[in-house]
C-alpha positions as CSV (number, residue, x, y, z in Angstrom):
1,X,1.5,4.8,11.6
2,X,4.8,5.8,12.5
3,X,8.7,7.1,11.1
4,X,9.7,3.9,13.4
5,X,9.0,0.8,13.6
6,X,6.6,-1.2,13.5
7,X,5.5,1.4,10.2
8,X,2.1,0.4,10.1
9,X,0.5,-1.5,12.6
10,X,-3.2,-2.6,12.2
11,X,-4.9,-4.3,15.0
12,X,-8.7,-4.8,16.4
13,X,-10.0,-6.0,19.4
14,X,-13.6,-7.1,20.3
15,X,-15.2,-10.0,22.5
16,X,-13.6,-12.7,20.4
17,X,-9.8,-11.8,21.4
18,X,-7.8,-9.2,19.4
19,X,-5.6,-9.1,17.0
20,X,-2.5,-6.8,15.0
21,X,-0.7,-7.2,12.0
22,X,2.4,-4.8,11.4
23,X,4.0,-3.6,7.9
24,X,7.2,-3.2,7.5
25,X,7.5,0.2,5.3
26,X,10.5,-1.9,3.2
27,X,7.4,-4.8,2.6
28,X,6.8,-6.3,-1.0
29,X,3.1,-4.6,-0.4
30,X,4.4,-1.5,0.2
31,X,5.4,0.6,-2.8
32,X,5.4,4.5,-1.2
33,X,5.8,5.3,2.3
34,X,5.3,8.5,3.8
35,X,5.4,9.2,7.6
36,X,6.7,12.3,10.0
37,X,5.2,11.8,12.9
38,X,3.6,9.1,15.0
39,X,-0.2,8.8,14.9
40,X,-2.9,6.6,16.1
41,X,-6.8,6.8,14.8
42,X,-9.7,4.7,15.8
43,X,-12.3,3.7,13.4
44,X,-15.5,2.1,14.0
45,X,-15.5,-1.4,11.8
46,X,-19.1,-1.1,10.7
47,X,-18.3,2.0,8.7
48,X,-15.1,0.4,7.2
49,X,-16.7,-3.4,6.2
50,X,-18.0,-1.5,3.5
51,X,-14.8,-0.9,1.4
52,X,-14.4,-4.8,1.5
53,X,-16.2,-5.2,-1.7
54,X,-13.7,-2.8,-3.6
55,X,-10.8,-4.7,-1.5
56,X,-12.4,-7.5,-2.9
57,X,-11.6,-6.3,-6.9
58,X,-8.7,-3.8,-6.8
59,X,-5.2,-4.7,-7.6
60,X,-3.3,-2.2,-5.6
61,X,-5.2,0.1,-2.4
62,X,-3.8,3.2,-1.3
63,X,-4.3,3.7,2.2
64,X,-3.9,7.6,3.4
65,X,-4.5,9.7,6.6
66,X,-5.1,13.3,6.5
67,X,-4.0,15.4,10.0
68,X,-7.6,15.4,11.2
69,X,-7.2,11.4,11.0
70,X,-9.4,11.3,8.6
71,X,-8.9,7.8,6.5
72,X,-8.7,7.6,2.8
73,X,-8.5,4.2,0.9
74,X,-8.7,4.5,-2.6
75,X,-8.6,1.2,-4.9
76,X,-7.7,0.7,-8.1
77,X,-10.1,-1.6,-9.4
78,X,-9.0,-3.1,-13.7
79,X,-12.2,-4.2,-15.3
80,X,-11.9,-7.7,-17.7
81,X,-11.9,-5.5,-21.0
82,X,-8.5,-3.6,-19.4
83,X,-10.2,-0.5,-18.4
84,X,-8.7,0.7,-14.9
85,X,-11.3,2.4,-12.5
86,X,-10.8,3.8,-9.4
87,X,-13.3,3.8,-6.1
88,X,-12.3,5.9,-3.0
89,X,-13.6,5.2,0.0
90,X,-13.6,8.2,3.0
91,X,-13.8,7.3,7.0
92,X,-13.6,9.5,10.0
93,X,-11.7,8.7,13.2
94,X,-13.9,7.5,15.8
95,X,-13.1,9.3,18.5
96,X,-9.7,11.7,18.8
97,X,-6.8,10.0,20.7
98,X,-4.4,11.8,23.1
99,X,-0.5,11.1,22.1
């Protein structure tokens, strides 16, 4: 995540290839975007596949890093009857990065 461009870049690399996507912080998906300072945080996949099931059924995520690069993802999740319920979903950084 970063003040500059590219915003938000996600990307992931294994023994298949690897892969990014970046998000423009002006993006139709993005509706707030806060960013100081450039950071970069690891997580391990199997702890985030997880989440996928609330990715699955929310209408709008909110994707958040704390200063420890902690990673919070918290969906918003509307039920058929209306009711809106939300699930949060907590990760930490796999291993701390140097800058």
């Amino acid at each position: 995540m970063s003040p500059d461009r590219p915003y938000l870049r996600l990307s992931s690399f294994g023994n298949a290839g690897s892969t990014q996507a970046d998000y423009s912080k002006d993006s139709d998906m993005v509706e707030v975007f806060e960013c100081t300072r450039t950071t970069t945080n690891r997580f391990k996949i199997s702890l985030l596949k997880p989440s996928v099931r609330a990715l699955v059924l929310a209408c709008k995520v909110s994707v958040r890093t704390d200063t420890r690069g902690f990673l919070s993802l918290q969906f918003m999740i509307k039920a058929d009857d209306g009711q809106v319920t939300f699930v949060e979903y907590f990760c930490a950084p796999d291993e701390e990065m140097s800058d």
